[in-house]
Every structure is written in C-alpha cells, then in structure tokens.
Backbone as XML, in Angstrom:
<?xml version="1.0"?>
<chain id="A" units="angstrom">
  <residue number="1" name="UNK">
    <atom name="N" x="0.849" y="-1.183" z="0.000"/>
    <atom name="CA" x="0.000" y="0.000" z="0.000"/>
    <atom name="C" x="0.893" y="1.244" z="0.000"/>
  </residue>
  <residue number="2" name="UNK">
    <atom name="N" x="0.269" y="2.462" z="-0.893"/>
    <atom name="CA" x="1.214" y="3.798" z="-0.690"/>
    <atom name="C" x="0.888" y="4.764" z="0.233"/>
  </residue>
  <residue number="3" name="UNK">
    <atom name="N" x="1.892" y="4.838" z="0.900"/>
    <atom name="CA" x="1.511" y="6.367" z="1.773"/>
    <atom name="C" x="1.681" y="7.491" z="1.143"/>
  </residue>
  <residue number="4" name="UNK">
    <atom name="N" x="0.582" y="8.186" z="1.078"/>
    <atom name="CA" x="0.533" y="9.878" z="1.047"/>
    <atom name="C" x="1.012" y="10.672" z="1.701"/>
  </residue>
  <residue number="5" name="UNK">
    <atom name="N" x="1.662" y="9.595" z="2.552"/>
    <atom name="CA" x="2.528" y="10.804" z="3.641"/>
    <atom name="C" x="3.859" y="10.285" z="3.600"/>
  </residue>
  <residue number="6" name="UNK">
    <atom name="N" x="4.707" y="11.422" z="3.664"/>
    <atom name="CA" x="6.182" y="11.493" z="3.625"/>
    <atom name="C" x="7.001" y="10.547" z="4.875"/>
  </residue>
  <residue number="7" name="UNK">
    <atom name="N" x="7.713" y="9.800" z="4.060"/>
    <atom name="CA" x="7.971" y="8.908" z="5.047"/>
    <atom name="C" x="9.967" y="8.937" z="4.916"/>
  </residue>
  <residue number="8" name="UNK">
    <atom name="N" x="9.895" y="9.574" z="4.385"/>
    <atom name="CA" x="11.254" y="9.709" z="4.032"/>
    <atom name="C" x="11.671" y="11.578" z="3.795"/>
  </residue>
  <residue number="9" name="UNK">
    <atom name="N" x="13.027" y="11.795" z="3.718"/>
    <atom name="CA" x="13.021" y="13.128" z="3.337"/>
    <atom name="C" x="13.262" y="13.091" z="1.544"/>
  </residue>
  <residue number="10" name="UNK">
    <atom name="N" x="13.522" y="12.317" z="0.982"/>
    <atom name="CA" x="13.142" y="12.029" z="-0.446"/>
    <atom name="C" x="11.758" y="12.014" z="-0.940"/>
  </residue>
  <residue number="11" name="UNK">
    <atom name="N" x="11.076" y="11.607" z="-0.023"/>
    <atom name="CA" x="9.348" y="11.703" z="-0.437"/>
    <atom name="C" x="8.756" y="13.645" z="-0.280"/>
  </residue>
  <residue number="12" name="UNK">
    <atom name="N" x="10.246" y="13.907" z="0.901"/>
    <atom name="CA" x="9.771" y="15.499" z="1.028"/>
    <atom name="C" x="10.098" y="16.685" z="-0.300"/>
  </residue>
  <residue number="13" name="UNK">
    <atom name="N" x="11.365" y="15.838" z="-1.077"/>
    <atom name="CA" x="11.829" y="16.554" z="-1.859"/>
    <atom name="C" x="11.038" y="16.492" z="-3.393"/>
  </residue>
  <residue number="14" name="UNK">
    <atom name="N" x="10.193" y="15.101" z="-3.434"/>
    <atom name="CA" x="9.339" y="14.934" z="-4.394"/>
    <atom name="C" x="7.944" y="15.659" z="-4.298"/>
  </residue>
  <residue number="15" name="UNK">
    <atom name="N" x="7.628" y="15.527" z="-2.621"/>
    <atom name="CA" x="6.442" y="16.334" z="-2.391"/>
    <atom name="C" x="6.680" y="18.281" z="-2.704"/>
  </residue>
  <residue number="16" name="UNK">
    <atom name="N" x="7.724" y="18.600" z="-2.425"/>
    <atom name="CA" x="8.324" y="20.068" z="-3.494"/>
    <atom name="C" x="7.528" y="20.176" z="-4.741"/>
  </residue>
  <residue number="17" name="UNK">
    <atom name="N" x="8.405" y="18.827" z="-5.104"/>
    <atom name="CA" x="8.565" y="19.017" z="-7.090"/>
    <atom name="C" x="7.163" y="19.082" z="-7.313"/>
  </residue>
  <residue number="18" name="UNK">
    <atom name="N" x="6.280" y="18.410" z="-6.970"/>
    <atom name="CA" x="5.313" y="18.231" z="-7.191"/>
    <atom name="C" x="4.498" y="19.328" z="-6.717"/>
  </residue>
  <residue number="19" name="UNK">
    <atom name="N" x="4.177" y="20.060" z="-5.812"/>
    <atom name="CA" x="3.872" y="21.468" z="-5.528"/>
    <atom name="C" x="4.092" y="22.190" z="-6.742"/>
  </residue>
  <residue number="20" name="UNK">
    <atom name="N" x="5.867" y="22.549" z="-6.546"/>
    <atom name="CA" x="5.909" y="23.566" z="-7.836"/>
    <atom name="C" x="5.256" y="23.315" z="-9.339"/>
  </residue>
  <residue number="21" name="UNK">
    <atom name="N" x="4.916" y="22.032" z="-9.856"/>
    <atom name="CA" x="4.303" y="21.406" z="-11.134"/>
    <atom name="C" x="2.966" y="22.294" z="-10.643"/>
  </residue>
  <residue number="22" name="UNK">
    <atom name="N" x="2.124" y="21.953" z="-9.998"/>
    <atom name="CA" x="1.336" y="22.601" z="-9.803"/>
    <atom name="C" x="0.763" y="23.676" z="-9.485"/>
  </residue>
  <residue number="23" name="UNK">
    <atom name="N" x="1.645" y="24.188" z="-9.035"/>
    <atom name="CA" x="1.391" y="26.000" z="-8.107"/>
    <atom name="C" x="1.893" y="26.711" z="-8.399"/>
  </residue>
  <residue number="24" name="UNK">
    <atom name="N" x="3.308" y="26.512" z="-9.449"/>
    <atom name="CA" x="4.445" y="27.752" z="-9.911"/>
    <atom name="C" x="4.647" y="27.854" z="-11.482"/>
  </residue>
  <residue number="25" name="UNK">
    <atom name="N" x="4.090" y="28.870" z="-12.019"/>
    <atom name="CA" x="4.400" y="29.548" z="-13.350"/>
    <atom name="C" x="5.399" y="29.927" z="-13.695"/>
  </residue>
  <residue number="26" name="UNK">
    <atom name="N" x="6.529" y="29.612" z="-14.268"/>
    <atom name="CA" x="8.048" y="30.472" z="-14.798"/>
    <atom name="C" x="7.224" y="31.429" z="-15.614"/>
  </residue>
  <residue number="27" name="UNK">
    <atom name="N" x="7.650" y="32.354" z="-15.593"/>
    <atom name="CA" x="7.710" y="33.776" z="-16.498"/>
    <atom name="C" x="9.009" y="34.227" z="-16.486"/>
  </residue>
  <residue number="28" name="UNK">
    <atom name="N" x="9.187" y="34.958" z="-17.626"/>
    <atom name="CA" x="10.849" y="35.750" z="-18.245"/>
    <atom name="C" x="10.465" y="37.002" z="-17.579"/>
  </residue>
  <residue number="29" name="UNK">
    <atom name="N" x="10.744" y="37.338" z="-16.362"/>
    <atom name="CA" x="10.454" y="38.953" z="-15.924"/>
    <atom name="C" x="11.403" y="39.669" z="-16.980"/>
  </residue>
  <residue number="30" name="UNK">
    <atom name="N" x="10.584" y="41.198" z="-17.754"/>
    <atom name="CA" x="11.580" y="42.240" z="-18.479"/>
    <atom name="C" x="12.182" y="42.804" z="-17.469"/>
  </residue>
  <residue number="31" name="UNK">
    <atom name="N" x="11.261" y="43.383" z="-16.275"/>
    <atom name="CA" x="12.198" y="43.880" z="-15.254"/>
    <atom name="C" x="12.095" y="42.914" z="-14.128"/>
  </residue>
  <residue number="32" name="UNK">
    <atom name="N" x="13.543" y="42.933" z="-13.350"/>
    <atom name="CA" x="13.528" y="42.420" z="-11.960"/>
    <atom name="C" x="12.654" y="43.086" z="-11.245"/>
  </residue>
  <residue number="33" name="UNK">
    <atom name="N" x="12.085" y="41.344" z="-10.509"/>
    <atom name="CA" x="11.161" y="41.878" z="-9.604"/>
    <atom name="C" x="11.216" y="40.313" z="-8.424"/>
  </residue>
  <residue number="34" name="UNK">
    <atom name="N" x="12.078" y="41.152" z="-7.334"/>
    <atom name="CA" x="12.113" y="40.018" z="-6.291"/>
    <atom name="C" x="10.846" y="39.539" z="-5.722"/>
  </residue>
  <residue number="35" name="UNK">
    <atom name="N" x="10.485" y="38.281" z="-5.205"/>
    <atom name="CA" x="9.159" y="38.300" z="-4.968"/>
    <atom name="C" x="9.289" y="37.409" z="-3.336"/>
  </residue>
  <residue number="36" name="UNK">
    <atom name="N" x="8.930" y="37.700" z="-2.563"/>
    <atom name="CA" x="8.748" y="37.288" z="-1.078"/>
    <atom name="C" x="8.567" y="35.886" z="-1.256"/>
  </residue>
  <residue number="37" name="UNK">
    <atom name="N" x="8.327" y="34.843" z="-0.381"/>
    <atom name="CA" x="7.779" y="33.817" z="-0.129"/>
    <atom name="C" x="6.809" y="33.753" z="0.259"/>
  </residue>
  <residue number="38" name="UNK">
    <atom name="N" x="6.642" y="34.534" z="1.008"/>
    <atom name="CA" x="4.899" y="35.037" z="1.525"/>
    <atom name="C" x="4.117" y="35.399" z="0.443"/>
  </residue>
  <residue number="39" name="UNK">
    <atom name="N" x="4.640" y="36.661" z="-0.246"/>
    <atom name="CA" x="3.700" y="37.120" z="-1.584"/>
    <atom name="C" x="3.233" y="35.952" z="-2.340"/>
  </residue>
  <residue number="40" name="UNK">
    <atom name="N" x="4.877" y="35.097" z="-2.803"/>
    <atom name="CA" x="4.167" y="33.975" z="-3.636"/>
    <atom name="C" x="3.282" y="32.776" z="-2.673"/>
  </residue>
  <residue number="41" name="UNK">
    <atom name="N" x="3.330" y="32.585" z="-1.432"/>
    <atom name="CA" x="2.406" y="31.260" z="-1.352"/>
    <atom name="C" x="0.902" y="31.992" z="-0.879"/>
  </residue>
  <residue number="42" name="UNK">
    <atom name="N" x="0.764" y="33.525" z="-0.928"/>
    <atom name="CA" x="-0.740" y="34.278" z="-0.896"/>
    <atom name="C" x="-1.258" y="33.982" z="-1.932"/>
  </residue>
  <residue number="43" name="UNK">
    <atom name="N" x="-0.485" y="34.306" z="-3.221"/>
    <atom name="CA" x="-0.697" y="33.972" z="-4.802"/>
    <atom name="C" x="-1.436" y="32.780" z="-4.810"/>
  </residue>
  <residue number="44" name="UNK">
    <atom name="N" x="-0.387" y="31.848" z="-4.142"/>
    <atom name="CA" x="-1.193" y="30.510" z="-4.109"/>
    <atom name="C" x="-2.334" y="30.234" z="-3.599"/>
  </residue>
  <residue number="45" name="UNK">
    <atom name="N" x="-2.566" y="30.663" z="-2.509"/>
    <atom name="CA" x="-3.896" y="30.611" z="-1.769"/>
    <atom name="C" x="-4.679" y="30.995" z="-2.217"/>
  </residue>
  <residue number="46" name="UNK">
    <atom name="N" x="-4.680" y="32.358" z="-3.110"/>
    <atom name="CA" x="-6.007" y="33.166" z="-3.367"/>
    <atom name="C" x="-5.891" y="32.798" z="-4.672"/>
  </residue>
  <residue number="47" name="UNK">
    <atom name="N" x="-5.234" y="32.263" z="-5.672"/>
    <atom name="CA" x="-5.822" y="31.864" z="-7.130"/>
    <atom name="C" x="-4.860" y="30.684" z="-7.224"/>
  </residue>
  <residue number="48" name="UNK">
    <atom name="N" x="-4.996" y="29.801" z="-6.495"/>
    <atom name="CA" x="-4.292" y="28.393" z="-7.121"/>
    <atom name="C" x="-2.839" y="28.307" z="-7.322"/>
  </residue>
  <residue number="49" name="UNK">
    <atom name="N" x="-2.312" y="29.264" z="-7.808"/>
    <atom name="CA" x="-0.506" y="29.727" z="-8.901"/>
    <atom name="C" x="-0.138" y="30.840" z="-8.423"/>
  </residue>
  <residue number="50" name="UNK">
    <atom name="N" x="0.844" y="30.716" z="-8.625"/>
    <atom name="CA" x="1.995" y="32.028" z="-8.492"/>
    <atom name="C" x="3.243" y="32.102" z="-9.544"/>
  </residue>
  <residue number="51" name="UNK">
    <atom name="N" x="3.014" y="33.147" z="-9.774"/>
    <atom name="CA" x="3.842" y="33.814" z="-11.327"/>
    <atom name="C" x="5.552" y="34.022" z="-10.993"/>
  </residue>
  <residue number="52" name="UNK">
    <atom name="N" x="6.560" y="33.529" z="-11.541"/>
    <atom name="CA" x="7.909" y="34.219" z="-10.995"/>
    <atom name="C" x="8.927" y="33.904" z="-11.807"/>
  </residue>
  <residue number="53" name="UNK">
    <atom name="N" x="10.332" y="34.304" z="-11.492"/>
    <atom name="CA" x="11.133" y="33.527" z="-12.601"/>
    <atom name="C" x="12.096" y="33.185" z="-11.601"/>
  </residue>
  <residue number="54" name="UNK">
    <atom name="N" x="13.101" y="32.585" z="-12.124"/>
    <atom name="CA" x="14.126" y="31.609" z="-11.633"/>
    <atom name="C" x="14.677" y="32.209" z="-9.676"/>
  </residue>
  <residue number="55" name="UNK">
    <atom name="N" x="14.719" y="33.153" z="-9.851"/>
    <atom name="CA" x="15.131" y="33.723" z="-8.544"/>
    <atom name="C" x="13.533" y="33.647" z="-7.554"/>
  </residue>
  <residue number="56" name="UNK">
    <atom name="N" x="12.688" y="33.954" z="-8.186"/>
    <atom name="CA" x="11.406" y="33.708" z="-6.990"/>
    <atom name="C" x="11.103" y="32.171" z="-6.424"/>
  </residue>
  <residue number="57" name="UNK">
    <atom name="N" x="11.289" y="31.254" z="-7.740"/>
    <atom name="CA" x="11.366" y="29.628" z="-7.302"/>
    <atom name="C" x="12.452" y="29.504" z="-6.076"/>
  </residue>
  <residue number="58" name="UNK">
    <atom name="N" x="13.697" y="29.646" z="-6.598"/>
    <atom name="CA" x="14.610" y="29.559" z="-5.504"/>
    <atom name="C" x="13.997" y="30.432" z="-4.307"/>
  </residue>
  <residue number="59" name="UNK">
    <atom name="N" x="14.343" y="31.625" z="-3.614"/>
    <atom name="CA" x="13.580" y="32.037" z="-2.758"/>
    <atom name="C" x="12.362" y="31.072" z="-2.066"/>
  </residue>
  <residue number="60" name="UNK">
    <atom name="N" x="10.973" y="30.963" z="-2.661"/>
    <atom name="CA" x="10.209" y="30.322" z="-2.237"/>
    <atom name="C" x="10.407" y="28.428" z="-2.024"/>
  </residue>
  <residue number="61" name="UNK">
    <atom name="N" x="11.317" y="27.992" z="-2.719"/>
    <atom name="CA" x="11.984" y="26.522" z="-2.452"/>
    <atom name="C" x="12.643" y="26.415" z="-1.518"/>
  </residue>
  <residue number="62" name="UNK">
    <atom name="N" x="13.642" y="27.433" z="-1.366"/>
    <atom name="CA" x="14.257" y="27.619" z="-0.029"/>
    <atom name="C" x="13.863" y="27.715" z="1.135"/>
  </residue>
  <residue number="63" name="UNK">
    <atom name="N" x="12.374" y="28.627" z="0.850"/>
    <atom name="CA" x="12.126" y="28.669" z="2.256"/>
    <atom name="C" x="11.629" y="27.538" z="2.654"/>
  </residue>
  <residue number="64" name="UNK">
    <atom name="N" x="10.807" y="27.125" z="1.547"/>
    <atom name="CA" x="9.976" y="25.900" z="2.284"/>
    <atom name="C" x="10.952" y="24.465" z="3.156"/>
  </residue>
  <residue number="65" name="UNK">
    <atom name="N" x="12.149" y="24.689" z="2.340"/>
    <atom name="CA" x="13.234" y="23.343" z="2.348"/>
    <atom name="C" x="13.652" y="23.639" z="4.183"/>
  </residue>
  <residue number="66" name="UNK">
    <atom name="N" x="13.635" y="25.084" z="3.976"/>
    <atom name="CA" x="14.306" y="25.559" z="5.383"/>
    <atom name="C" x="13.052" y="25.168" z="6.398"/>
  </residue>
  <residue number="67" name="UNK">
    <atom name="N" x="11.910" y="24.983" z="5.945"/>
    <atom name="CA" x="10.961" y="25.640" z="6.932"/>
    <atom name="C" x="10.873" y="23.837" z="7.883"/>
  </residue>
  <residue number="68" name="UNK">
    <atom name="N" x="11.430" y="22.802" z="6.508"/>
    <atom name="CA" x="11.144" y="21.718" z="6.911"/>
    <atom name="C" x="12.634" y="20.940" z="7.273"/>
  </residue>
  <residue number="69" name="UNK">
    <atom name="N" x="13.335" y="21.895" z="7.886"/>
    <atom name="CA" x="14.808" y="21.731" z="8.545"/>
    <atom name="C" x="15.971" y="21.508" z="7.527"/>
  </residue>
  <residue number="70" name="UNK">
    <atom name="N" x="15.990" y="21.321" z="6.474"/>
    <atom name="CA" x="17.046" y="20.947" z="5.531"/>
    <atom name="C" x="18.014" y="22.065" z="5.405"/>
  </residue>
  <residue number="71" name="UNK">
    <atom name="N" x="19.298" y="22.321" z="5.413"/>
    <atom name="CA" x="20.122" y="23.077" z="5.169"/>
    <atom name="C" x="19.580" y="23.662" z="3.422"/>
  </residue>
  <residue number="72" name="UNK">
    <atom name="N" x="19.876" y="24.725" z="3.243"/>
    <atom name="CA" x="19.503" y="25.450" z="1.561"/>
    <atom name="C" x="20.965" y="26.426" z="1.853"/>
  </residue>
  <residue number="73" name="UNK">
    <atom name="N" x="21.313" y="26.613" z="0.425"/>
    <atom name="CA" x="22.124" y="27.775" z="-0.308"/>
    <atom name="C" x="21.377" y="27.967" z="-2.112"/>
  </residue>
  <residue number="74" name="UNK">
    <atom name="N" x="22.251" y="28.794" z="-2.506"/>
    <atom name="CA" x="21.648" y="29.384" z="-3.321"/>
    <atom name="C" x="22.427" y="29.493" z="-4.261"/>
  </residue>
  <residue number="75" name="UNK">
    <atom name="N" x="22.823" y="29.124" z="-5.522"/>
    <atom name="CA" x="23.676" y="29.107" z="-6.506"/>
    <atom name="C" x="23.308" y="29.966" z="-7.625"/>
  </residue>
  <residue number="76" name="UNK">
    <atom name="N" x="24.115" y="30.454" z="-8.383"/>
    <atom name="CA" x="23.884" y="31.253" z="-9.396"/>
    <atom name="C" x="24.879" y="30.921" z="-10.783"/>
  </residue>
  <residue number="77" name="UNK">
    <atom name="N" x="24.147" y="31.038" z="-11.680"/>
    <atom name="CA" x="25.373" y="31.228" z="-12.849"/>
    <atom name="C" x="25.982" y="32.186" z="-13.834"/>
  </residue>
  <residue number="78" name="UNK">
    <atom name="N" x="26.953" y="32.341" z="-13.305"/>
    <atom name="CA" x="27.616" y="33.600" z="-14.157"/>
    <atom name="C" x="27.691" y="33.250" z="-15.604"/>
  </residue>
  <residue number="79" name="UNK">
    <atom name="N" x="26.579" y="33.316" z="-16.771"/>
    <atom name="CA" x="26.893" y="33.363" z="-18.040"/>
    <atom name="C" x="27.176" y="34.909" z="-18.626"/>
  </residue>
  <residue number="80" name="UNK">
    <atom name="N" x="26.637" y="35.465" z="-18.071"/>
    <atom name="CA" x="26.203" y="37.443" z="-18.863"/>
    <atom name="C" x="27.738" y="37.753" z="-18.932"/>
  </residue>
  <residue number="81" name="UNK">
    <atom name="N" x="28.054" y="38.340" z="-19.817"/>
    <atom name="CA" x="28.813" y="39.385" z="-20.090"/>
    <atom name="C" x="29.268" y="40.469" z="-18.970"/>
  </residue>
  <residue number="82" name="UNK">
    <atom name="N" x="28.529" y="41.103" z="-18.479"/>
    <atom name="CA" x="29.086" y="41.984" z="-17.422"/>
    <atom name="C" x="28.832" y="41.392" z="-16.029"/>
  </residue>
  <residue number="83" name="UNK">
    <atom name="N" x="28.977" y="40.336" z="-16.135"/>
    <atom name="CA" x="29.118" y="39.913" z="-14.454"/>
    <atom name="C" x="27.776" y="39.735" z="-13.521"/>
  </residue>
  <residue number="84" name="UNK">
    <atom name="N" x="26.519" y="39.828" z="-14.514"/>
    <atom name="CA" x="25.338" y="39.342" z="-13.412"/>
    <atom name="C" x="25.034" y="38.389" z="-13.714"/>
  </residue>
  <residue number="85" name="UNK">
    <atom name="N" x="23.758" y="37.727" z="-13.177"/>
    <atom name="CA" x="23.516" y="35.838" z="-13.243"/>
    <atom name="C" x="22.903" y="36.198" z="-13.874"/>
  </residue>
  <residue number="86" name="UNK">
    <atom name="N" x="22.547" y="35.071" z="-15.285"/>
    <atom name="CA" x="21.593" y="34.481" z="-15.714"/>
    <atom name="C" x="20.606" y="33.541" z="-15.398"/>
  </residue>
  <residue number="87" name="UNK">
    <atom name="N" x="20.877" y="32.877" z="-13.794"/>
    <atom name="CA" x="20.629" y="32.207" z="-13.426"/>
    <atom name="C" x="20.445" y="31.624" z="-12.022"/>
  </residue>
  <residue number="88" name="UNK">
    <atom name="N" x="19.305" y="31.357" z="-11.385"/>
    <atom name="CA" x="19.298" y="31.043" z="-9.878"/>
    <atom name="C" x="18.605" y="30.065" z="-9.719"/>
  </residue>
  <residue number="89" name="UNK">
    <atom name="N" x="19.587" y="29.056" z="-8.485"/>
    <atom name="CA" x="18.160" y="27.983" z="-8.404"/>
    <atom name="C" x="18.647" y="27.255" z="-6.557"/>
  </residue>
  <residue number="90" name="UNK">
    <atom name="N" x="18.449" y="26.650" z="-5.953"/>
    <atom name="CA" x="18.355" y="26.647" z="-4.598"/>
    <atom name="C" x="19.283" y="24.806" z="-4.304"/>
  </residue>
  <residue number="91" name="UNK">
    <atom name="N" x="19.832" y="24.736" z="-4.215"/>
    <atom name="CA" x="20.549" y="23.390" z="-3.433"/>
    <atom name="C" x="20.306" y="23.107" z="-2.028"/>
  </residue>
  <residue number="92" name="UNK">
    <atom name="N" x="20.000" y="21.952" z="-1.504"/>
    <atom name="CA" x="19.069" y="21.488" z="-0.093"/>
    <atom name="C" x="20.333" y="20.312" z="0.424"/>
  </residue>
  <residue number="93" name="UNK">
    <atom name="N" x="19.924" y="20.706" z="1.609"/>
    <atom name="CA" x="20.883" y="19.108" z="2.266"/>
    <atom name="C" x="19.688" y="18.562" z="3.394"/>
  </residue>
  <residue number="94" name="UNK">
    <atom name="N" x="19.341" y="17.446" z="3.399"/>
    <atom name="CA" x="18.647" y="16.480" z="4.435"/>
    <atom name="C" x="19.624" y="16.942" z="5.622"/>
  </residue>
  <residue number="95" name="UNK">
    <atom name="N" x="18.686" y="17.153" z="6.467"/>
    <atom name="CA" x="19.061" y="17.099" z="8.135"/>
    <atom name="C" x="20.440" y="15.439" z="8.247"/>
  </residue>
  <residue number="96" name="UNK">
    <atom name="N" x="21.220" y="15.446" z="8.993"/>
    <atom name="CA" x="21.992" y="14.449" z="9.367"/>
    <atom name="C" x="22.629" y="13.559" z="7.315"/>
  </residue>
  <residue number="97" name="UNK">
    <atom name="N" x="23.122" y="14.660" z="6.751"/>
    <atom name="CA" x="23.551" y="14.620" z="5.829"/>
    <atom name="C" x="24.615" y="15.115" z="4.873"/>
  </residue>
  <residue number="98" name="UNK">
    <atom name="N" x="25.276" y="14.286" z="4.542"/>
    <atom name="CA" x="26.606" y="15.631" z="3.715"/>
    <atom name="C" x="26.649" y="15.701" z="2.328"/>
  </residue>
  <residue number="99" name="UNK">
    <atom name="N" x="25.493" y="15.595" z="1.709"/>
    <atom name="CA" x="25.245" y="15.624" z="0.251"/>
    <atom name="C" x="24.176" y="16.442" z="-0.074"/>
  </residue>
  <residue number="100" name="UNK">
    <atom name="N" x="24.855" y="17.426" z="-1.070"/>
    <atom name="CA" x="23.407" y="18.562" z="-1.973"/>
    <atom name="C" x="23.131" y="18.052" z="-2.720"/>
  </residue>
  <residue number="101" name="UNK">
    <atom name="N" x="21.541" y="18.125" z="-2.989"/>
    <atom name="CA" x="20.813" y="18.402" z="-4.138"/>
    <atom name="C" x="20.668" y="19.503" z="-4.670"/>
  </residue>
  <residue number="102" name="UNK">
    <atom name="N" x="20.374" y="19.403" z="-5.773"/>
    <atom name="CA" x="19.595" y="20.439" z="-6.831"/>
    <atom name="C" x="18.852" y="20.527" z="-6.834"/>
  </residue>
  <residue number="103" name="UNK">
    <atom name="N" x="17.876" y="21.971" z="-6.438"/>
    <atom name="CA" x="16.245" y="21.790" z="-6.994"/>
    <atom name="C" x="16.050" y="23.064" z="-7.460"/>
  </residue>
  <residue number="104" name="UNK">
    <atom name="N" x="15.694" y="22.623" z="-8.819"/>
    <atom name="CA" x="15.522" y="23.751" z="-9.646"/>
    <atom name="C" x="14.064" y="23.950" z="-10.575"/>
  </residue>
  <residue number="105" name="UNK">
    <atom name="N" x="12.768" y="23.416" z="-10.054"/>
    <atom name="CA" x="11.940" y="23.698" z="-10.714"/>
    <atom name="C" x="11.156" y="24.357" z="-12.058"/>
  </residue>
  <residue number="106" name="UNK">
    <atom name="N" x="12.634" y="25.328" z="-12.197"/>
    <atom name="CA" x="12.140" y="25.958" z="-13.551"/>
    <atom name="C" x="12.751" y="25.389" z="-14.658"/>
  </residue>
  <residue number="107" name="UNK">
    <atom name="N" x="13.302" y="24.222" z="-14.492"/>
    <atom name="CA" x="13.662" y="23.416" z="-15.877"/>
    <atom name="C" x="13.465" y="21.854" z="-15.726"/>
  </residue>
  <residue number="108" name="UNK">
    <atom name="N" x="13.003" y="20.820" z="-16.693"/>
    <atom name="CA" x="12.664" y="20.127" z="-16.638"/>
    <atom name="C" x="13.533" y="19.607" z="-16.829"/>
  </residue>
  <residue number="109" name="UNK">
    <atom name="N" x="14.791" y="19.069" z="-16.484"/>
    <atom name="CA" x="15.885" y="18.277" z="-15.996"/>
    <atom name="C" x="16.972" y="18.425" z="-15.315"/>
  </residue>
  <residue number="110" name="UNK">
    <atom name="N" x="17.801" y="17.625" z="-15.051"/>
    <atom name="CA" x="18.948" y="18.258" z="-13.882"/>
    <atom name="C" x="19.869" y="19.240" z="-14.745"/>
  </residue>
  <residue number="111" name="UNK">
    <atom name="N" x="19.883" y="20.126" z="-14.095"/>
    <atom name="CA" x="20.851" y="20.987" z="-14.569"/>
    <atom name="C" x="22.223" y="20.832" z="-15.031"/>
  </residue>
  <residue number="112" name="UNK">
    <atom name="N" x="22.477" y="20.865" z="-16.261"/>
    <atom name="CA" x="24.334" y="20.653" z="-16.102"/>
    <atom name="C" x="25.192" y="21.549" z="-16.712"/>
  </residue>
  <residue number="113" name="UNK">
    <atom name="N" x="26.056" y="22.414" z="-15.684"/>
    <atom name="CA" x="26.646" y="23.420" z="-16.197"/>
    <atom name="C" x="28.027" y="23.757" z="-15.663"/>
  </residue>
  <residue number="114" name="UNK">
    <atom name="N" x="28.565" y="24.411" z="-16.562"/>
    <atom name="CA" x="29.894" y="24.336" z="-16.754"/>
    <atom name="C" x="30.341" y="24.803" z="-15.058"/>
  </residue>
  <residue number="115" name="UNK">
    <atom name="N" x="31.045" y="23.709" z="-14.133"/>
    <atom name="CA" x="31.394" y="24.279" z="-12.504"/>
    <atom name="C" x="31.788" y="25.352" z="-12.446"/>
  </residue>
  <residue number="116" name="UNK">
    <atom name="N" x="32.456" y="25.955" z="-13.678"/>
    <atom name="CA" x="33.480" y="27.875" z="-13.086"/>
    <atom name="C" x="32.270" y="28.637" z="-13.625"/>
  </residue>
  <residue number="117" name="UNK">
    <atom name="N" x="31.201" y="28.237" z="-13.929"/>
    <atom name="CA" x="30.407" y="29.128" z="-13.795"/>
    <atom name="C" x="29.275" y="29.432" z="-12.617"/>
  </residue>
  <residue number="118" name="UNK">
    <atom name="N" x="29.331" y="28.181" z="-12.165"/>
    <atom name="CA" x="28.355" y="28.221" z="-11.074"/>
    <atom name="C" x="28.696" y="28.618" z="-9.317"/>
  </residue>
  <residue number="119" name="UNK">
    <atom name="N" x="28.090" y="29.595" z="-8.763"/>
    <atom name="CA" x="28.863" y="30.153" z="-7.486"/>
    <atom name="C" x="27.401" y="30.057" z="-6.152"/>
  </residue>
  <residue number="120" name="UNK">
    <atom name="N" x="28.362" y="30.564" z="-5.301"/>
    <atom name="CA" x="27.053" y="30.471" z="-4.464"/>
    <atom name="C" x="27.395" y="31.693" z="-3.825"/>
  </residue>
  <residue number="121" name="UNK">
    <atom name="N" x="25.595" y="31.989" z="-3.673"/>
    <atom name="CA" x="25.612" y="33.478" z="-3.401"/>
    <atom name="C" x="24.878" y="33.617" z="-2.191"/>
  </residue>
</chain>
C-alpha cells in the first residue's frame, strides 16, 4: 500500500517538485522583480498559482526546504557578459547529511553546467 505521507526526506523533496508542477508559473520577468515567499504562497492561496522567474522559485523553495529543517544555499550562474547571473536555483541538504541536491523547478531536468560558472551566493 502507498503512503501519502512522507515517510522519508526524499518523499519530502518529491512532495516540493510536485507542488511547484502545480502551483508555480516560470515567467521571463523584463524587469527584476524580487518576490517574497509570503507574496508567492498568498498567490497561491487566493488563485491556485503564483507567477515568478528563476530567482522567486529559488527564494520560495528555499524557504519551504528551510521551513522543513534541511540546510539550503543558493547558486547562481555567471553566463552574462558583465558579471550578473543568468541564473538562480536553490541546493538542499537532508538534516543528518553531507550531500546537496539540486532543486531547480524551472527546468525540466537536472541541470548541467559548466562548474566555473556556477557560485554560491
């Protein structure tokens, strides 16, 4: 029989993915626009979704990862030309653990990118 309930912290990191499939919209913001964790899970409450791009997922992944004890940082990738990210997405560690994950919701596979580009911020 399956439990619906998290019985593992792998079932916690699937129960994420599966949230964001459902509740989080990528959009290409023209302008930056940081967005709370609060703002986005109100979004959620009051119409189902919440709108954001790569830096609001992280933010709101983070918190939740944090909220449910897991260590989070925050990685970025320096592709641009003058030195800002193109890119943000949130890495988690299980409580009593010495290995990161990736969770990056706004792309539909594991990320793979060149290491001297990727930093943590």
């Amino acid at each position: 029989m399956t439990s619906i309930y998290a019985t593992g912290y792998d079932d916690f990191v699937w129960g994420l993915k599966n949230f964001f499939v459902r509740h989080f919209q990528f959009i290409d913001e023209p302008d930056e626009l940081i967005q709370s964790p609060s703002r986005l899970l109100r979004a959620i409450r009051e119409s189902g979704v919440a709108w954001g791009d790569c830096d609001d997922a992280a933010l709101l992944s983070a918190a939740l990862f944090y909220s449910l004890g897991f260590a989070v940082r925050f990685r970025a990738i320096l592709e641009v030309e003058d030195g800002s990210f193109s890119h943000v997405f949130t890495e988690y560690r299980a409580p009593n653990s010495s290995l990161w994950g990736i969770f990056d919701p706004t792309v539909s596979f594991r990320p793979r990118w060149d290491s001297s580009l990727v930093v943590e911020i």
